[in-house]
OpenMM code with the backbone's topology and positions (N, CA, C; nanometers):
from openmm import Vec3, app, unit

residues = "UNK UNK UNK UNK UNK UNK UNK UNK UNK UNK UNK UNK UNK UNK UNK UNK UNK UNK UNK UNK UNK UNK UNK UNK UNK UNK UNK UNK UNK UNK UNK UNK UNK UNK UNK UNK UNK UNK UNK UNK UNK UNK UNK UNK UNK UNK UNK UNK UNK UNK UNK UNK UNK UNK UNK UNK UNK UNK UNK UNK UNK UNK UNK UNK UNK UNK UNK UNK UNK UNK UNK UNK UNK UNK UNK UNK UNK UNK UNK UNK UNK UNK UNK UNK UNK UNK UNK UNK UNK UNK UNK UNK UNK UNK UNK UNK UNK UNK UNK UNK UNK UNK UNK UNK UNK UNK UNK UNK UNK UNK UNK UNK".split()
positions = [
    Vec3(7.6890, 12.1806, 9.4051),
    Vec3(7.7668, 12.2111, 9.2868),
    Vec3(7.7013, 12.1490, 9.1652),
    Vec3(7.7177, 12.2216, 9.0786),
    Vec3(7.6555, 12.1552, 8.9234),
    Vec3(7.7607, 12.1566, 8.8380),
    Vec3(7.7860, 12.0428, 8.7965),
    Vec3(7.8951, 12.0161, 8.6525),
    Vec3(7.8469, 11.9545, 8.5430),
    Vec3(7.8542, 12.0197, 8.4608),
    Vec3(7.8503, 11.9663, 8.2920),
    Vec3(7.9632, 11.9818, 8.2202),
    Vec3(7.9159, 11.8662, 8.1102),
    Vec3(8.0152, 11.8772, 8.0020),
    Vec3(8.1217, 11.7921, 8.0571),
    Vec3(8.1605, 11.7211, 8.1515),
    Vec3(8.2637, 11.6614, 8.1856),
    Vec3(8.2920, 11.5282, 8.1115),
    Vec3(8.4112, 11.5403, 8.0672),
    Vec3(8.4610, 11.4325, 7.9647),
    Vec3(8.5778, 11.3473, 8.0460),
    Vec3(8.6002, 11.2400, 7.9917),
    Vec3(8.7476, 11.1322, 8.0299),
    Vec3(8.7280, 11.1420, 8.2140),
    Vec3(8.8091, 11.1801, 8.2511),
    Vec3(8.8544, 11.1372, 8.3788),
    Vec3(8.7947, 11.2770, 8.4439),
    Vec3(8.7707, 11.3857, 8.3636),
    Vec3(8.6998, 11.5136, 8.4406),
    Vec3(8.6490, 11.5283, 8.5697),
    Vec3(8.5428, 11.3580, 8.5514),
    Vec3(8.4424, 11.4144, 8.7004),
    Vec3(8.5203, 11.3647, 8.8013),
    Vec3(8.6363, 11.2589, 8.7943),
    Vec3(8.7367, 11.2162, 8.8781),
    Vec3(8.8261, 11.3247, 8.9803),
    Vec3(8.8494, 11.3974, 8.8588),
    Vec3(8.9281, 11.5578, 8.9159),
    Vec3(8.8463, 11.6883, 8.9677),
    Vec3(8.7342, 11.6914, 8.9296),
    Vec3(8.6361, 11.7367, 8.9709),
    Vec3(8.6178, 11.6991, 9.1458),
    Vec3(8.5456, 11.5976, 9.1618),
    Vec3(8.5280, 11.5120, 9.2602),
    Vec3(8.6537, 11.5356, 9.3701),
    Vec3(8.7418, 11.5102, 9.3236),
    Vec3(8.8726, 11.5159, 9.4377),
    Vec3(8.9211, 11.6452, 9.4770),
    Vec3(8.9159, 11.7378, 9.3616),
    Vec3(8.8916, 11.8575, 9.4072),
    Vec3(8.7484, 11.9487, 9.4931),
    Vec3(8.6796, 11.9144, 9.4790),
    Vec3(8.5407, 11.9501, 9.5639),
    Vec3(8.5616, 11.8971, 9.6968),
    Vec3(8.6303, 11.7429, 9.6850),
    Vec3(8.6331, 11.6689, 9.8696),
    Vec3(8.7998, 11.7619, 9.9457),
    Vec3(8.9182, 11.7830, 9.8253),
    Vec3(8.9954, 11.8430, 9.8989),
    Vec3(8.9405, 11.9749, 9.9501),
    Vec3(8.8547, 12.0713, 9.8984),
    Vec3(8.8288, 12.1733, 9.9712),
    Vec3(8.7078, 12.2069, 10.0449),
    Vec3(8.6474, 12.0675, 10.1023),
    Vec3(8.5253, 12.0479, 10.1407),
    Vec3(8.5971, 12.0026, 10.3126),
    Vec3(8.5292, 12.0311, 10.3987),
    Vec3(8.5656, 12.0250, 10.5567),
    Vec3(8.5009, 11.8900, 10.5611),
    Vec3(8.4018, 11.8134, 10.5469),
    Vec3(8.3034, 11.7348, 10.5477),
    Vec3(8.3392, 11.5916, 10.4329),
    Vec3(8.3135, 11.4992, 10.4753),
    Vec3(8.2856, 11.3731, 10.3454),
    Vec3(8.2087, 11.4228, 10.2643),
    Vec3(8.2512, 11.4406, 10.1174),
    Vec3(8.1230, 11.4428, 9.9793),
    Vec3(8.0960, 11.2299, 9.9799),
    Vec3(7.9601, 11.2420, 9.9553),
    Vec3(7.9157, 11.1255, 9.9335),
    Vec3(7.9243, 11.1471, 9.7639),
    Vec3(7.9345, 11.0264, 9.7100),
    Vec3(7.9330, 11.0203, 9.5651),
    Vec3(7.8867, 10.8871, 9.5748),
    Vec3(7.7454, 10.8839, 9.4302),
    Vec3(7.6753, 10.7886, 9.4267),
    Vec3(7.6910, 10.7308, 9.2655),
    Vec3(7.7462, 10.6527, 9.2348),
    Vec3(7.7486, 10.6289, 9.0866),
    Vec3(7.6500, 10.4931, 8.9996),
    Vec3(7.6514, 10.5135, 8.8820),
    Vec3(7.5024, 10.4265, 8.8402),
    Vec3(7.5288, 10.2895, 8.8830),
    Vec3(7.6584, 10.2178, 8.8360),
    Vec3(7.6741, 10.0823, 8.8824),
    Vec3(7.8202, 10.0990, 8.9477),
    Vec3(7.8452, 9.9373, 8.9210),
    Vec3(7.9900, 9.9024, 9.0046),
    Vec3(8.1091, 9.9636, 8.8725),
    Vec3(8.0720, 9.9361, 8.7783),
    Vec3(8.1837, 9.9611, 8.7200),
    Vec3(8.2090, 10.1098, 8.7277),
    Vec3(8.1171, 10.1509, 8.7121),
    Vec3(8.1471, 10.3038, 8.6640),
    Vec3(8.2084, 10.3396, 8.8585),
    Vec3(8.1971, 10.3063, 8.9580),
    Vec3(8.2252, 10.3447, 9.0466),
    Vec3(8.3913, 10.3222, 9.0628),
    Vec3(8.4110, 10.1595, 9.0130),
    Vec3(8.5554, 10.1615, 9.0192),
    Vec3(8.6103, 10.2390, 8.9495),
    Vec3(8.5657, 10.2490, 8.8439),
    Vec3(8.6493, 10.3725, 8.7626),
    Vec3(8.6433, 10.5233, 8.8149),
    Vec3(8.5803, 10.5724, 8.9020),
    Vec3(8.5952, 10.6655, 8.9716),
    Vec3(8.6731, 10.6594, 9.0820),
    Vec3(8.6771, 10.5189, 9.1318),
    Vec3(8.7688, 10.5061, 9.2333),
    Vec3(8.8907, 10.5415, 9.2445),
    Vec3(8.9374, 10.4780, 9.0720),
    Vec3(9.0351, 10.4911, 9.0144),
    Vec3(9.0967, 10.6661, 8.9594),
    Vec3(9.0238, 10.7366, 8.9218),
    Vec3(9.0120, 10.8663, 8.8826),
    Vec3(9.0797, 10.9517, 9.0362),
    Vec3(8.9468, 10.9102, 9.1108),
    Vec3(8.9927, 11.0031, 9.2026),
    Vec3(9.0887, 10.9832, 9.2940),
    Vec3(9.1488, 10.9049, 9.3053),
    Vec3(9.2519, 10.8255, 9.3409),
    Vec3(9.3938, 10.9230, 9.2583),
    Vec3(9.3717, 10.8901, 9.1104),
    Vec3(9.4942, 10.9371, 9.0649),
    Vec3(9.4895, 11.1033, 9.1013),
    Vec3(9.4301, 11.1792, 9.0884),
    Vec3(9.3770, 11.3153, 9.1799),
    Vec3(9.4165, 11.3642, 9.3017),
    Vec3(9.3152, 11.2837, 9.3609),
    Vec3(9.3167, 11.3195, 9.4942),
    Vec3(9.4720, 11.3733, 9.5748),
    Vec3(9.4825, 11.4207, 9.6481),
    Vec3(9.6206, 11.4287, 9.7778),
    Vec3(9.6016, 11.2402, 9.8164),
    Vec3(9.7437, 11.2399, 9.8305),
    Vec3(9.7243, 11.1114, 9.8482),
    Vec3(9.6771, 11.0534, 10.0456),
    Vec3(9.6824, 11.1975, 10.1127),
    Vec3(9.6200, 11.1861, 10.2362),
    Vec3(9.4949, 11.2057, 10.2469),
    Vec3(9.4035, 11.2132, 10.1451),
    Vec3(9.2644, 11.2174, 10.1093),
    Vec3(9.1618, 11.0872, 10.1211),
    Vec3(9.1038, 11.0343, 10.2309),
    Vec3(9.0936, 10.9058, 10.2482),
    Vec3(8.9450, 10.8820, 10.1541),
    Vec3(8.9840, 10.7584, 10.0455),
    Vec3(8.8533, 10.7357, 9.9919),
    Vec3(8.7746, 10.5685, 10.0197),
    Vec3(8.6562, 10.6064, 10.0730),
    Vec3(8.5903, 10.4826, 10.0921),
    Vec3(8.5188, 10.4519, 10.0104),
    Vec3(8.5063, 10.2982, 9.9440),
    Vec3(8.4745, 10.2778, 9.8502),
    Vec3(8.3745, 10.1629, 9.8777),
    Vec3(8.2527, 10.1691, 9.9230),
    Vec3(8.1956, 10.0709, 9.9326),
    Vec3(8.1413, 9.9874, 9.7964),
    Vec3(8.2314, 9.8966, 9.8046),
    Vec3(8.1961, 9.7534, 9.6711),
    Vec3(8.0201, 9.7185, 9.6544),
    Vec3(7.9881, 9.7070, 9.5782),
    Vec3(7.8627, 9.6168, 9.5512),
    Vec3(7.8791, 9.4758, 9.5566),
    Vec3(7.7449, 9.4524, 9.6192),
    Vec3(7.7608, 9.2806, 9.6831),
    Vec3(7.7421, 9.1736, 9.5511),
    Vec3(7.7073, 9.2762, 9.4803),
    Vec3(7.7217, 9.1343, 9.3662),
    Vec3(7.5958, 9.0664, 9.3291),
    Vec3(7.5188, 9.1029, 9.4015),
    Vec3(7.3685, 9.0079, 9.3910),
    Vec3(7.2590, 9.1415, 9.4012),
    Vec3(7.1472, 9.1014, 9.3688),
    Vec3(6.9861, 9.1876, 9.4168),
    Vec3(6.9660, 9.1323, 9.5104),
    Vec3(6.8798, 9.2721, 9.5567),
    Vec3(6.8723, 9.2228, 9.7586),
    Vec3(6.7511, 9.1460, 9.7387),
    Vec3(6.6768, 9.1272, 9.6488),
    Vec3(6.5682, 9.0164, 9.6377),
    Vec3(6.6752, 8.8744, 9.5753),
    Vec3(6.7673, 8.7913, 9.5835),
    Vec3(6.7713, 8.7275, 9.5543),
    Vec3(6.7601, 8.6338, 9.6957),
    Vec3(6.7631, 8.5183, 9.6119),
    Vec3(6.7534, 8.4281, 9.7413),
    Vec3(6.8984, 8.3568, 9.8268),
    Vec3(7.0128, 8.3759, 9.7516),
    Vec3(7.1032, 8.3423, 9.7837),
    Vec3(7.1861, 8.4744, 9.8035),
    Vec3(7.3227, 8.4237, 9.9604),
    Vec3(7.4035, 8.5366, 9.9682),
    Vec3(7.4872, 8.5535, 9.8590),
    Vec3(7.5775, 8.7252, 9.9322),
    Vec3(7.6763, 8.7098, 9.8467),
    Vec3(7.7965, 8.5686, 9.8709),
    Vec3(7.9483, 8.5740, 9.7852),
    Vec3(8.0392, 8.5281, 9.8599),
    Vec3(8.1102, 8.5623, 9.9527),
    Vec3(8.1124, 8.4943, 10.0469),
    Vec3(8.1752, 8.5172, 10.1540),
    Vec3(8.3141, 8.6035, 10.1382),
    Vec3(8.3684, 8.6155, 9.9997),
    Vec3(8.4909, 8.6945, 9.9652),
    Vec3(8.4535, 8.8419, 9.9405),
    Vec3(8.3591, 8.8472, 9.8717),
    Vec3(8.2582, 8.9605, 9.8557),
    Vec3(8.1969, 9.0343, 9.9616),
    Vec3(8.1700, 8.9398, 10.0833),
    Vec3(8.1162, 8.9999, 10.2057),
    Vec3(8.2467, 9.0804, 10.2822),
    Vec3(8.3790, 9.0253, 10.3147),
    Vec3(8.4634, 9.0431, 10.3112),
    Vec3(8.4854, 9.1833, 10.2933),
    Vec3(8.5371, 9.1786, 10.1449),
    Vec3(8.5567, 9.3006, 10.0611),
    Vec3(8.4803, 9.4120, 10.0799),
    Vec3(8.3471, 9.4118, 10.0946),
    Vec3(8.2683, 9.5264, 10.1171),
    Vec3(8.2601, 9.5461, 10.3052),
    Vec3(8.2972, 9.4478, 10.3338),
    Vec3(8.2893, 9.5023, 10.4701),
    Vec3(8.4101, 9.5668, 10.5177),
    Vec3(8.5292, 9.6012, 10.4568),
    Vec3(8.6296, 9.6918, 10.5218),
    Vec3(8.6348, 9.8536, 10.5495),
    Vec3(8.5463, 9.8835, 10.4194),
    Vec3(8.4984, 10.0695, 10.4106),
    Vec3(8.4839, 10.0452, 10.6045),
    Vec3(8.3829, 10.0129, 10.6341),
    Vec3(8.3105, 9.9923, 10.7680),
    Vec3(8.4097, 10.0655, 10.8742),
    Vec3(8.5287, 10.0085, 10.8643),
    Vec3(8.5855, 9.9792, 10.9698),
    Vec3(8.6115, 10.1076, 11.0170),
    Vec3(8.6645, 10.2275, 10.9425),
    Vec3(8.7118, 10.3665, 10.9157),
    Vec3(8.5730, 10.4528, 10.9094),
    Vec3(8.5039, 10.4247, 10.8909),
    Vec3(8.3506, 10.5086, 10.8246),
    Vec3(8.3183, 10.6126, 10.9379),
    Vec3(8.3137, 10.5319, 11.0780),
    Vec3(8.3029, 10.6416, 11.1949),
    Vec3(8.3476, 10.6936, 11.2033),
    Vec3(8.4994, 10.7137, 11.1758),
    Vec3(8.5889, 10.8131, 11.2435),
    Vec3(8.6649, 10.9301, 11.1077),
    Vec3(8.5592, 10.8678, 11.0137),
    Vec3(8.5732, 10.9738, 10.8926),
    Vec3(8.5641, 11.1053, 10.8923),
    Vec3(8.6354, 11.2117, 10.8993),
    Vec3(8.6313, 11.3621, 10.9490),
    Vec3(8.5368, 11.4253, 10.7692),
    Vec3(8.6732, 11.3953, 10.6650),
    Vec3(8.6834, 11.4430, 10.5560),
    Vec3(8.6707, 11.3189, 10.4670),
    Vec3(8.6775, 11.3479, 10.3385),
    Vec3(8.7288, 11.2452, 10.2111),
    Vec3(8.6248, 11.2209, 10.1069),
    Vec3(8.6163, 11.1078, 10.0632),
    Vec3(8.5115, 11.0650, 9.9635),
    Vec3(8.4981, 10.9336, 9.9850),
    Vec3(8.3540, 10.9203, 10.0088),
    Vec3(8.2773, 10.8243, 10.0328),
    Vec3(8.1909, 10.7408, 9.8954),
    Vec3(8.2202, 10.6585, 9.8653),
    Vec3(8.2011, 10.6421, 9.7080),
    Vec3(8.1750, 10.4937, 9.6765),
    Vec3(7.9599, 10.4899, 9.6113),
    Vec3(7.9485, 10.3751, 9.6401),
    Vec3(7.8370, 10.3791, 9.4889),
    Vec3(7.7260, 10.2612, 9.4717),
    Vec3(7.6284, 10.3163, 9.3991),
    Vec3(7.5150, 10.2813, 9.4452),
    Vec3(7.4448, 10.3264, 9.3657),
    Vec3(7.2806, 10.3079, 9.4633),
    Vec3(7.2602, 10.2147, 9.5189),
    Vec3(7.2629, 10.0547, 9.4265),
    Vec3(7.2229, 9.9451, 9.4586),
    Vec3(7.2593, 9.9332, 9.5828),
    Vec3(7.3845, 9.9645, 9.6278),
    Vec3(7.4380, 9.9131, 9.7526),
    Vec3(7.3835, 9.9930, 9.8440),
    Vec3(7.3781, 10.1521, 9.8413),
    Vec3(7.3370, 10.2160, 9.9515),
    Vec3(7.1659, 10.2075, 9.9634),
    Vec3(7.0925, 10.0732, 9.8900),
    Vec3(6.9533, 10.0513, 9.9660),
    Vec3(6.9536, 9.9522, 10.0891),
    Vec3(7.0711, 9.8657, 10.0587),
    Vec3(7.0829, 9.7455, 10.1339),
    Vec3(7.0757, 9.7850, 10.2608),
    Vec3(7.0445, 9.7415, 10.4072),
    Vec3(7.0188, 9.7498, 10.5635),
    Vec3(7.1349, 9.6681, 10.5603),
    Vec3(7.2143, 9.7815, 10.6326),
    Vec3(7.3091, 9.7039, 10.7260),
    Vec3(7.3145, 9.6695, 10.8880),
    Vec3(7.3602, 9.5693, 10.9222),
    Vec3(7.3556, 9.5285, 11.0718),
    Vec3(7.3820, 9.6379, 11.1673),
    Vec3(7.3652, 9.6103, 11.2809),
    Vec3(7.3754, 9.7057, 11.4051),
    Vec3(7.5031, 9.7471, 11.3733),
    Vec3(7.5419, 9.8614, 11.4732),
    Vec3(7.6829, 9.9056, 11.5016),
    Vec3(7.7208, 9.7647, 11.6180),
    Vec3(7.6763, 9.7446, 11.6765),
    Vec3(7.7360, 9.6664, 11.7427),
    Vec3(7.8020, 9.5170, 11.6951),
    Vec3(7.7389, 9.4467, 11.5678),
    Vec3(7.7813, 9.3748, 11.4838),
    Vec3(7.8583, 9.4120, 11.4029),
    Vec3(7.8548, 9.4802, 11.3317),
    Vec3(7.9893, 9.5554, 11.2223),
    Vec3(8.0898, 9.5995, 11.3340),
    Vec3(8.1181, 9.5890, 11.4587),
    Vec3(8.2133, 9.6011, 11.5048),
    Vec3(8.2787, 9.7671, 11.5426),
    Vec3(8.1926, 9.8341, 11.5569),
    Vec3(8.2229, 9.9923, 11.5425),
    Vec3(8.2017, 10.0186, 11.7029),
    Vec3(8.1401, 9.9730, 11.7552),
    Vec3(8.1374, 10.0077, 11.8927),
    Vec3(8.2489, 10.0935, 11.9543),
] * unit.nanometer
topology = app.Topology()
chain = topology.addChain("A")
for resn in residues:
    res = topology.addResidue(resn, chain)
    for name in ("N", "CA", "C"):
        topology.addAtom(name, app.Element.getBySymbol(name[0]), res)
């Protein structure tokens, strides 16, 4: 799909409409964290409210730094996880930074 011109909350309603009539998860990739929560938020107010959206958080740091995230932060981004396998439909909704990061086995994230 190609959209232009989308103003205010547009690509929010956009977005929730494309995943309600989509059989499949739309992935949505946004530039940073903020702009993602605010889509979170968008498509949220949109969406069917049986429309499941995963929102994977940014860790907060560059994967070149030398220190982790916080452990509250690790937390937080690790709940999308839990649901991710057994995702039929919905919106999956994260931004780049995060989707370079390597995540652990399935068998560590607990998905087994």
């Amino acid at each position: 799909m190609d959209w232009a011109d989308l103003f205010g909350s547009a690509r929010g309603l956009a977005i929730a409409r494309a995943a309600d009539g989509h059989a499949d998860p739309v992935l949505v990739l946004a530039a940073n964290a903020n702009s993602a929560r605010q889509l979170e938020e968008e498509i949220r107010f949109y969406a069917d409210p049986a429309l499941p959206v995963l929102h994977f958080p940014d860790r907060e740091c560059l994967p070149y730094d030398a220190f982790s995230p916080h452990p509250d932060i690790i937390s937080r981004a690790s709940k999308p996880y839990i649901g991710f396998p057994q995702l039929q439909r919905g919106v999956v909704l994260s931004t780049v930074a995060t989707v370079m990061h390597r995540l652990p086995p399935p068998d560590v994230r607990g998905s087994t």
